[in-house]
C-alpha positions as a Markdown table, in Angstrom:
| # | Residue | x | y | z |
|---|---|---|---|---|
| 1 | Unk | 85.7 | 74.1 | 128.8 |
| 2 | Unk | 86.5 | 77.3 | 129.2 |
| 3 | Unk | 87.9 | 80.6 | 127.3 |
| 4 | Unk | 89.4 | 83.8 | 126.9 |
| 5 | Unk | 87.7 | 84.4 | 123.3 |
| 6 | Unk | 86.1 | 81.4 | 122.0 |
| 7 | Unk | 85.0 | 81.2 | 118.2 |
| 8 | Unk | 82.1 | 79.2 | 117.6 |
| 9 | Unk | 82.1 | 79.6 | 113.8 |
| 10 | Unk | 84.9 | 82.1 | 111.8 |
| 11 | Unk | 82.9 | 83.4 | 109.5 |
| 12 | Unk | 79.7 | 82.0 | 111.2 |
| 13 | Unk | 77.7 | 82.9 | 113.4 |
| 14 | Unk | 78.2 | 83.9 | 116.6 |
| 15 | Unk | 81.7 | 84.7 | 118.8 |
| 16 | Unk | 82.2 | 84.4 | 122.3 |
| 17 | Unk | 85.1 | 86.4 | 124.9 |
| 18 | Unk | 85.5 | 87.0 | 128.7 |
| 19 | Unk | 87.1 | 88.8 | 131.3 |
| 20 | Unk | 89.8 | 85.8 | 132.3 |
| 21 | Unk | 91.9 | 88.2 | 134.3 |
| 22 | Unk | 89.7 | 90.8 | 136.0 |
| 23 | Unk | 91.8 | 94.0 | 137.3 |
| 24 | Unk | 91.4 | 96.2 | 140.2 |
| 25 | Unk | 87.8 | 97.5 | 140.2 |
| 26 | Unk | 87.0 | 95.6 | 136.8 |
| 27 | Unk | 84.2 | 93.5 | 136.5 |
| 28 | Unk | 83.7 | 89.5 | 135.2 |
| 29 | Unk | 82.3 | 90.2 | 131.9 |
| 30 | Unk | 80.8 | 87.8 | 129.0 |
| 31 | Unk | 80.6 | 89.3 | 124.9 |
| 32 | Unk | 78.9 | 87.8 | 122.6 |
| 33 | Unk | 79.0 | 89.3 | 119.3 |
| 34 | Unk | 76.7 | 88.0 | 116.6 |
| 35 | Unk | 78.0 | 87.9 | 113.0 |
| 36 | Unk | 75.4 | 89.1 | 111.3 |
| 37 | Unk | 71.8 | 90.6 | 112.0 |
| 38 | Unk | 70.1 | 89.2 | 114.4 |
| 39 | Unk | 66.4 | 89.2 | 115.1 |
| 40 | Unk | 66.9 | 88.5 | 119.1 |
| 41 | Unk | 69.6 | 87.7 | 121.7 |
| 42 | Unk | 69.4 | 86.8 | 125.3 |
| 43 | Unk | 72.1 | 86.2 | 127.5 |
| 44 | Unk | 71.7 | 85.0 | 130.9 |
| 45 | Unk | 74.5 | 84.3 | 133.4 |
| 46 | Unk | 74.3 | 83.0 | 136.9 |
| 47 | Unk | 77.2 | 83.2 | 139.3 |
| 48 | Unk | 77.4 | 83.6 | 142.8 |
| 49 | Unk | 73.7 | 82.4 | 143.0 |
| 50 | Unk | 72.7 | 85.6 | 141.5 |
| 51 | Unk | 71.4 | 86.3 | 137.6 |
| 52 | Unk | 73.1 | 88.2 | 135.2 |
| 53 | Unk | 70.8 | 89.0 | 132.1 |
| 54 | Unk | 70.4 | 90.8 | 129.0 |
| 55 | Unk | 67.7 | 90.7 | 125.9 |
| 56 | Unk | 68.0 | 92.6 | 123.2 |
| 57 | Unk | 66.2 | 92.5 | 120.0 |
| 58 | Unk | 67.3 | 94.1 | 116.1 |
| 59 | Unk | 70.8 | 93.4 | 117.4 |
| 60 | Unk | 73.0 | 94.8 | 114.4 |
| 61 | Unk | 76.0 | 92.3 | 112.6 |
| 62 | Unk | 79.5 | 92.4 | 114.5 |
| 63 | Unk | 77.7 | 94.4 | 117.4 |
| 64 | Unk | 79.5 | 93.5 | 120.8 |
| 65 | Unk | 77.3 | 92.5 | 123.6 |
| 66 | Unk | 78.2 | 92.8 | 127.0 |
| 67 | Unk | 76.9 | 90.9 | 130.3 |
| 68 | Unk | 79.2 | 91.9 | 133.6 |
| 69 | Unk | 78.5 | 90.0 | 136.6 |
| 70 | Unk | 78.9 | 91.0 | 140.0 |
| 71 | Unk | 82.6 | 91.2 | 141.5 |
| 72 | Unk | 81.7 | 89.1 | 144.6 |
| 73 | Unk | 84.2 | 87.8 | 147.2 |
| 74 | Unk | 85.4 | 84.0 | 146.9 |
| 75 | Unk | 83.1 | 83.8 | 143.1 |
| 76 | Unk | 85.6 | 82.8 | 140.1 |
| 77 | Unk | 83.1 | 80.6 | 137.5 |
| 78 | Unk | 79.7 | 81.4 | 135.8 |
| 79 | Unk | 77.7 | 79.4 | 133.2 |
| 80 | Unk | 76.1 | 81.7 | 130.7 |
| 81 | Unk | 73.0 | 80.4 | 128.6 |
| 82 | Unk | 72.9 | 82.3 | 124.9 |
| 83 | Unk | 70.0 | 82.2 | 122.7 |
| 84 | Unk | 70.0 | 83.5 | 119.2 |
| 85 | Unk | 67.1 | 84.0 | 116.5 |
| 86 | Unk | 68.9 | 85.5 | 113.4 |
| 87 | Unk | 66.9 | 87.6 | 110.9 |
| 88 | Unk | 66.5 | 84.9 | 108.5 |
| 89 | Unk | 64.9 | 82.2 | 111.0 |
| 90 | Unk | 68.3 | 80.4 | 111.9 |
| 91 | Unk | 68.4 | 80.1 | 115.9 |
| 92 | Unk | 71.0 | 78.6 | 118.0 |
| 93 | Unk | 71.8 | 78.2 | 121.3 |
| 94 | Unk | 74.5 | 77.5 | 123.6 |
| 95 | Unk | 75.9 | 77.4 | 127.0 |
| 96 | Unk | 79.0 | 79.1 | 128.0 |
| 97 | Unk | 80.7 | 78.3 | 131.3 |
| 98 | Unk | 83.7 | 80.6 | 132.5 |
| 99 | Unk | 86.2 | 80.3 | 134.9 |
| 100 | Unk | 88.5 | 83.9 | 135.8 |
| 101 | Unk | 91.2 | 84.8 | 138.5 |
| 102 | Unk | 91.6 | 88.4 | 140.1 |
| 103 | Unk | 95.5 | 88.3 | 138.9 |
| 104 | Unk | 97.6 | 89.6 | 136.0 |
| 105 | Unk | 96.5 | 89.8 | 132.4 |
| 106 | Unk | 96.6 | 87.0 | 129.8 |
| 107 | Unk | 94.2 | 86.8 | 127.3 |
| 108 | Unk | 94.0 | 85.4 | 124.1 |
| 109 | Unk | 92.7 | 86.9 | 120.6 |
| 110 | Unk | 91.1 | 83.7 | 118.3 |
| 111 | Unk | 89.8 | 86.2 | 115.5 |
| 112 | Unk | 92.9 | 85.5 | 113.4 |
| 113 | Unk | 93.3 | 81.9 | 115.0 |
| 114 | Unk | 93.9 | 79.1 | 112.3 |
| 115 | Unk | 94.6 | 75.5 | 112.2 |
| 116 | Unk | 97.2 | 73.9 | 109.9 |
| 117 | Unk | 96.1 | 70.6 | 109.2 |
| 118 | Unk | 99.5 | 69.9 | 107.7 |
| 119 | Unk | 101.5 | 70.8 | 110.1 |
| 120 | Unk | 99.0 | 69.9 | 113.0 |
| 121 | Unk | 99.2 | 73.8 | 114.6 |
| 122 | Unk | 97.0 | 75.9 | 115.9 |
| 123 | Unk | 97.6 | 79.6 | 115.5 |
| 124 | Unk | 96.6 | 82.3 | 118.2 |
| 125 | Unk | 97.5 | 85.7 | 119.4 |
| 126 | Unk | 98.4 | 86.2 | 123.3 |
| 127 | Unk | 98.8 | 89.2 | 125.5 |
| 128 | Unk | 101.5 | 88.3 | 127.3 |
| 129 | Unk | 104.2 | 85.8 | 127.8 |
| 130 | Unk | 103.1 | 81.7 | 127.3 |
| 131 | Unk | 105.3 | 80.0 | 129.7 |
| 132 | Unk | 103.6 | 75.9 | 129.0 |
| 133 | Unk | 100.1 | 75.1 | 127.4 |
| 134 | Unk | 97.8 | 72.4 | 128.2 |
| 135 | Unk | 96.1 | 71.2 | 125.0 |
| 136 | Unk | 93.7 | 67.8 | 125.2 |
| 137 | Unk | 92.1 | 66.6 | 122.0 |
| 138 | Unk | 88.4 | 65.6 | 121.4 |
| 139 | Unk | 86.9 | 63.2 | 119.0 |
| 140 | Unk | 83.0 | 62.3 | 118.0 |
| 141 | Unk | 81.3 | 61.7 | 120.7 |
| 142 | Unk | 83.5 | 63.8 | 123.2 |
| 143 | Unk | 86.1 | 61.2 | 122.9 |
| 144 | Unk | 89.6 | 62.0 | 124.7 |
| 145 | Unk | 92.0 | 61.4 | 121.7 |
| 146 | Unk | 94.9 | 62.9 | 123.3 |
| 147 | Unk | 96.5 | 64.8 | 126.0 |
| 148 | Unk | 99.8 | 66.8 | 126.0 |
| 149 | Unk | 101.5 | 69.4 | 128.2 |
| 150 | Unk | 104.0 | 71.4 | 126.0 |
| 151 | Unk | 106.1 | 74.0 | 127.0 |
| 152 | Unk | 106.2 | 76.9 | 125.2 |
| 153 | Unk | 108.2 | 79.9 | 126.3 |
| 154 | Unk | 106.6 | 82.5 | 123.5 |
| 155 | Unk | 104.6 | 86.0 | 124.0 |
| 156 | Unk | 103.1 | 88.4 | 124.0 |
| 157 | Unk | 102.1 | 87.7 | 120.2 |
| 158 | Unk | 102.0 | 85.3 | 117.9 |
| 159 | Unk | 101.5 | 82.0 | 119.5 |
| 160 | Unk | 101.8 | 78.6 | 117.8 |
| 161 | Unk | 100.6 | 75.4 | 119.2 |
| 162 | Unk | 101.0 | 71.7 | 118.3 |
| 163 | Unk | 98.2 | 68.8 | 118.1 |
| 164 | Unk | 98.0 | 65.5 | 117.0 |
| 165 | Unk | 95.4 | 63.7 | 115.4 |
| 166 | Unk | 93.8 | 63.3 | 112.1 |
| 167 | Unk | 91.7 | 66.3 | 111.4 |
| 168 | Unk | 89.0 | 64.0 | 110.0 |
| 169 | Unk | 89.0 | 62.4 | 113.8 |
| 170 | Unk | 89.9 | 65.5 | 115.7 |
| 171 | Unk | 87.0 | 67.6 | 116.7 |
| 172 | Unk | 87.5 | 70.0 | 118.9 |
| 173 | Unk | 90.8 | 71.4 | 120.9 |
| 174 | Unk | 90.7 | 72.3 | 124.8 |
| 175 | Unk | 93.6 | 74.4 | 125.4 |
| 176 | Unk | 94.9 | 75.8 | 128.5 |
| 177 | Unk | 97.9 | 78.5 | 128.6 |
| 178 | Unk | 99.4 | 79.8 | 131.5 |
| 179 | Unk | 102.4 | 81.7 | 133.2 |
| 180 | Unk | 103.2 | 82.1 | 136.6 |
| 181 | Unk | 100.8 | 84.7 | 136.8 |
| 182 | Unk | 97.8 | 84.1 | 135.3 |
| 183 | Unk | 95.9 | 81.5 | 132.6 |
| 184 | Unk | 93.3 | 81.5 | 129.4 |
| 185 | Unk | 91.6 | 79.2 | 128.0 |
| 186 | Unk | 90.0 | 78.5 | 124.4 |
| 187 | Unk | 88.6 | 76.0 | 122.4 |
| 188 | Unk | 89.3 | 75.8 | 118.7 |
| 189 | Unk | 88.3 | 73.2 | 116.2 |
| 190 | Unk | 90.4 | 72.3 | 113.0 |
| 191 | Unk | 88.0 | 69.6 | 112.1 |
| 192 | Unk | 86.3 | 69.7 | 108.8 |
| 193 | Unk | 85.4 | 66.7 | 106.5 |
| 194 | Unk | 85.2 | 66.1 | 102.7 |
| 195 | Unk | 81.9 | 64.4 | 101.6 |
| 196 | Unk | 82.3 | 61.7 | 99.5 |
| 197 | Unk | 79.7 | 62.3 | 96.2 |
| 198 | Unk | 78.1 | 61.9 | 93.3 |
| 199 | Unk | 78.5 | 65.2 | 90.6 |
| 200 | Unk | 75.7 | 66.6 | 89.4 |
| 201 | Unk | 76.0 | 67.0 | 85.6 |
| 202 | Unk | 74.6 | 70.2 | 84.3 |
| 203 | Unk | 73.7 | 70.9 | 80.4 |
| 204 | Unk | 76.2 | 73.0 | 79.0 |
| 205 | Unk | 76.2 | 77.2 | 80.7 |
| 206 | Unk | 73.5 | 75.8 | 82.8 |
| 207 | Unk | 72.8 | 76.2 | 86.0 |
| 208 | Unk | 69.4 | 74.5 | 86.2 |
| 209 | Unk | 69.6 | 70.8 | 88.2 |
| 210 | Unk | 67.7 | 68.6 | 85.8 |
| 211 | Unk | 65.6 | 66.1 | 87.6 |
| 212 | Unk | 67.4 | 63.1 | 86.3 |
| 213 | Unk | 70.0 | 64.2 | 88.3 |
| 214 | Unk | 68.5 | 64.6 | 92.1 |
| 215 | Unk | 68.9 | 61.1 | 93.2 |
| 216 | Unk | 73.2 | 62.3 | 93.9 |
| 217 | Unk | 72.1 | 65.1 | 95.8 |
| 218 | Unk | 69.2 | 63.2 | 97.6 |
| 219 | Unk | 72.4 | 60.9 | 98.8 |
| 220 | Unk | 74.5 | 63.6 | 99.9 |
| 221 | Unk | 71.8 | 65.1 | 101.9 |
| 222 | Unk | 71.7 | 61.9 | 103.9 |
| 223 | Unk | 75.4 | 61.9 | 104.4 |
| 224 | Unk | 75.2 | 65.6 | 105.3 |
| 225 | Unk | 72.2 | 64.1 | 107.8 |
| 226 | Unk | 74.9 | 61.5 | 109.3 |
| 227 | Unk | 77.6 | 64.0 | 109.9 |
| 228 | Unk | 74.9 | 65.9 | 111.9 |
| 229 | Unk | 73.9 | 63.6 | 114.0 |
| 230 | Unk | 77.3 | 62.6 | 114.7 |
| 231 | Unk | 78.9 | 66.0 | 115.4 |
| 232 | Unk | 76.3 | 68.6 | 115.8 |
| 233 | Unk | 76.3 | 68.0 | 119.7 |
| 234 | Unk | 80.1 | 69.3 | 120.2 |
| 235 | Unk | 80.2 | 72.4 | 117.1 |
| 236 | Unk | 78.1 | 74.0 | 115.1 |
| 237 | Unk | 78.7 | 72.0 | 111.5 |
| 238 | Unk | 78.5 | 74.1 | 108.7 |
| 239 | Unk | 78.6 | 73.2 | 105.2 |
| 240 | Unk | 80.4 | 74.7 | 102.2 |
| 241 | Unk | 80.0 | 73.9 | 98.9 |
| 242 | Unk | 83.1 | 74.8 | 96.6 |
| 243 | Unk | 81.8 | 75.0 | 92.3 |
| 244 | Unk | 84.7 | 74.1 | 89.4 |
| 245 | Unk | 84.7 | 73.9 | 85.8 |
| 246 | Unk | 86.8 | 73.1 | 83.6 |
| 247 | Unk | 89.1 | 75.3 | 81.2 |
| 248 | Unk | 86.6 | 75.4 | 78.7 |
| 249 | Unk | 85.7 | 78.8 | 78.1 |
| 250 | Unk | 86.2 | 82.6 | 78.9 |
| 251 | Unk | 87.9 | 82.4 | 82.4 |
| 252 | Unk | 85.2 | 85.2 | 83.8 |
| 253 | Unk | 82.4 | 83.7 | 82.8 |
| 254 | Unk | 83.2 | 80.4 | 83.8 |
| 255 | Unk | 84.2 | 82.1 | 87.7 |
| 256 | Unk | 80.3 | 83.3 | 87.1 |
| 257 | Unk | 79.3 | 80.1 | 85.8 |
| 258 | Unk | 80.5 | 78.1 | 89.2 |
| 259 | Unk | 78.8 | 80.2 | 91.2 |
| 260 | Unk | 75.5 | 80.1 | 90.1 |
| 261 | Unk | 76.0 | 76.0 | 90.3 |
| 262 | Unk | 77.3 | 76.1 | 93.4 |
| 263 | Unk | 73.9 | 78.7 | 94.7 |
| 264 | Unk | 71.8 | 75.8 | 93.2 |
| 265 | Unk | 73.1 | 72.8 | 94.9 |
| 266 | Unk | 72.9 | 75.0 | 98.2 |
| 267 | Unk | 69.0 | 76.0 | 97.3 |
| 268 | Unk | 68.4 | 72.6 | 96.5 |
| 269 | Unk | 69.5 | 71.2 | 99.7 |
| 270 | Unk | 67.6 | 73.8 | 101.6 |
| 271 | Unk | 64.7 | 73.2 | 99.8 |
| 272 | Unk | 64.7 | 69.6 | 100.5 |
| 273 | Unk | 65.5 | 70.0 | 104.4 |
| 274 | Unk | 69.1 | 71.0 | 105.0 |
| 275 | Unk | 68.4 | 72.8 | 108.0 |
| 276 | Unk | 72.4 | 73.9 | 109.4 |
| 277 | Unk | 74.1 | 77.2 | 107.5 |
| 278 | Unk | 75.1 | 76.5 | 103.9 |
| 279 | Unk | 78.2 | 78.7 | 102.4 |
| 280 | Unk | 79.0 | 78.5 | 99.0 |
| 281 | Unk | 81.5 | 80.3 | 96.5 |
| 282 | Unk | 82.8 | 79.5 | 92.8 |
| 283 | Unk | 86.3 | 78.8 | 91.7 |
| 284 | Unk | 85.8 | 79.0 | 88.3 |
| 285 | Unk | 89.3 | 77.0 | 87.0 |
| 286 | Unk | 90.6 | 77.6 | 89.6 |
| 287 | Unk | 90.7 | 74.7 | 91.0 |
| 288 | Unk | 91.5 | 71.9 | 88.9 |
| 289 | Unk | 91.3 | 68.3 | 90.2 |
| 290 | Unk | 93.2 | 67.6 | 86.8 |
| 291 | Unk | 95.8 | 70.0 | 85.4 |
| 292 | Unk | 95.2 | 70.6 | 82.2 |
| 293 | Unk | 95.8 | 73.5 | 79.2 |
| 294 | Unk | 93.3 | 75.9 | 78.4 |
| 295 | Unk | 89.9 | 75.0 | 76.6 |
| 296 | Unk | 90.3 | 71.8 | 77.7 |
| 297 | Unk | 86.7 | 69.9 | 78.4 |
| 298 | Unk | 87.2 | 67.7 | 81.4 |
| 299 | Unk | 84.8 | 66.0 | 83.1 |
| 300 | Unk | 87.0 | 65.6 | 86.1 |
| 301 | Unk | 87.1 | 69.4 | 86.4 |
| 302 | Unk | 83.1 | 69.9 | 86.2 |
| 303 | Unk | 82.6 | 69.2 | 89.4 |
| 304 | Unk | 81.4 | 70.6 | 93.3 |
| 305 | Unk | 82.9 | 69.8 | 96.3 |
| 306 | Unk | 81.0 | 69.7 | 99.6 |
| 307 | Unk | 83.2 | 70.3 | 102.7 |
| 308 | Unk | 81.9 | 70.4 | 106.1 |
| 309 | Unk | 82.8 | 72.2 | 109.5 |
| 310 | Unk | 82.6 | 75.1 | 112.2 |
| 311 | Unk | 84.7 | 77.2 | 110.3 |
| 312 | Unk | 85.7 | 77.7 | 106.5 |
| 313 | Unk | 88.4 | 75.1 | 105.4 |
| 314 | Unk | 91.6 | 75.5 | 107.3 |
| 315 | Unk | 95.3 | 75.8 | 105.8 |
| 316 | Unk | 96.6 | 72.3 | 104.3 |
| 317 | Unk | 93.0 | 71.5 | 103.3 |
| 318 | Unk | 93.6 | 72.2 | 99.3 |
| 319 | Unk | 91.3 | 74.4 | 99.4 |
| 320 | Unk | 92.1 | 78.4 | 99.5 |
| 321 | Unk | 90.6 | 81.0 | 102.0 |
| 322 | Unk | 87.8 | 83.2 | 100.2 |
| 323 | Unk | 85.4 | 85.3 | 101.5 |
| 324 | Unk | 82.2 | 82.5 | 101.7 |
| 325 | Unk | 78.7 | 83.8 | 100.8 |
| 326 | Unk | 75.8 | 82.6 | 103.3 |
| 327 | Unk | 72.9 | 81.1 | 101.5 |
């Protein structure tokens, strides 16, 4: 697959770009950028039958890293291996194949990108002008779910793109858009899943998980284990763990209260082997699975939902964009 700026994981871990339209005297070129500290990156590229590498070690978060390659006669494609240890022991690695043409510019921008599961669109910025857009859908597995060829006749800007599919099937999207001119491509997943559960029951202001109450969370660790072993081989599956209450209460305090549940169910599930990146955040009331007045106690409303994927819930999900803390 290849890309103009791939993102791995908004709000994740690591982001990928390339030079998909070399100019005059400008070289192929790979950035990786992690999103937070890491403890060591190495990037090697071969291409042309020659290496390309970098290491670099204390590498600071949302620090650029650039690999250019050789600009050799006849050589358009590279596969790039990245390694990543971050400063709290998380490591991850990838490879990164690229494909580029010495013609005019078109690039495209994913760090605003975002899916609409809704309205099954994909959201990007472009460069320059989007005259038709390849755009094949992949399932668990690497399962080709579907294959379209849309025309599109938009750019430079704003660049909206259709795909079908359930987002609970739809893992990943291979897009291709081109003028007569020149081409990028991306990859972009809108997949994300709801895990079904069990809710823990705290004791009133609590945070504390009482023991009685481990065997739910001991469940949705092995679903969490399932999803893993069914998706972890096409994007990096991240979990996020949403915390509710219900209207019972001082508003603040309850926002507080959610959030220190939330940390506790993410702790627990690290403690007891949960090995991928864990996100929480508290909602506080605001978001009620029942609507109800104020001071209300509903047991509907106490409750945590765990939501999994390579970025943070996309638009149509119910769920709203926040800023996600890393455990």
């Amino acid at each position: 697959m290849f890309l103009s700026l791939m993102t791995l994981a908004q709000a994740g871990d690591l982001d990928f770009g390339y030079t998909p339209n070399p100019g005059p005297g400008e070289k192929p070129a790979l950035f990786v950028t992690p999103m937070r500290a890491a403890e060591e990156l190495v990037i090697s590229c071969q291409s042309g039958g020659r290496s390309f590498d970098k290491a670099l070690s204390g590498v600071a978060g949302g620090t650029k890293v650039t690999v250019e390659m050789a600009r050799l006669s006849g050589v358009t494609t590279a596969e790039c291996y990245v390694r990543v240890r971050f400063t709290d022991g998380y490591a991850e690695e990838t490879t990164v194949p690229i494909e580029w043409a010495f013609a005019g510019k078109l690039s495209v921008d994913l760090s605003r990108a975002s899916a609409d599961v809704t309205e099954h669109t994909l959201t990007v910025q472009v460069t320059g002008p989007v005259d038709s857009a390849t755009i094949v859908a992949y399932g668990a597995g690497h399962a080709e779910l579907d294959r379209r060829v849309v025309e599109v006749g938009a750019g430079p800007g704003e660049l909206i793109l259709p795909w079908a599919g359930d987002p609970a099937d739809v893992v990943l999207l291979d897009v291709k858009v081109e003028n007569s001119m020149a081409w990028a491509g991306f990859t972009f997943s809108p997949w994300f899943l709801d895990i079904p559960h069990e809710d823990v029951l705290f004791e009133s202001n609590s945070d504390v998980i009482d023991p009685d109450q481990e065997y739910k969370l001991e469940h949705t660790l092995s679903e969490l284990d399932e999803v893993l072993a069914k998706y972890g081989d096409m994007v990096p599956v991240k979990l996020y763990i949403a915390g509710c209450t219900d209207t019972v209460g001082e508003a603040g305090h309850n926002l507080e209260l959610s959030q220190r549940r939330a940390k506790a169910i993410a702790k627990w599930l690290r403690a007891h082997g949960y090995s991928s990146p864990i996100y929480y955040h508290g909602f506080g009331e605001g978001l009620l699975a029942v609507q109800t007045g104020d001071g209300v106690d509903s047991i509907s409303n106490r409750r945590v939902l765990y939501l999994v994927g390579s970025q943070p819930p996309p638009s149509g999900s119910g769920i709203p964009g926040v800023s996600w803390r890393p455990l």
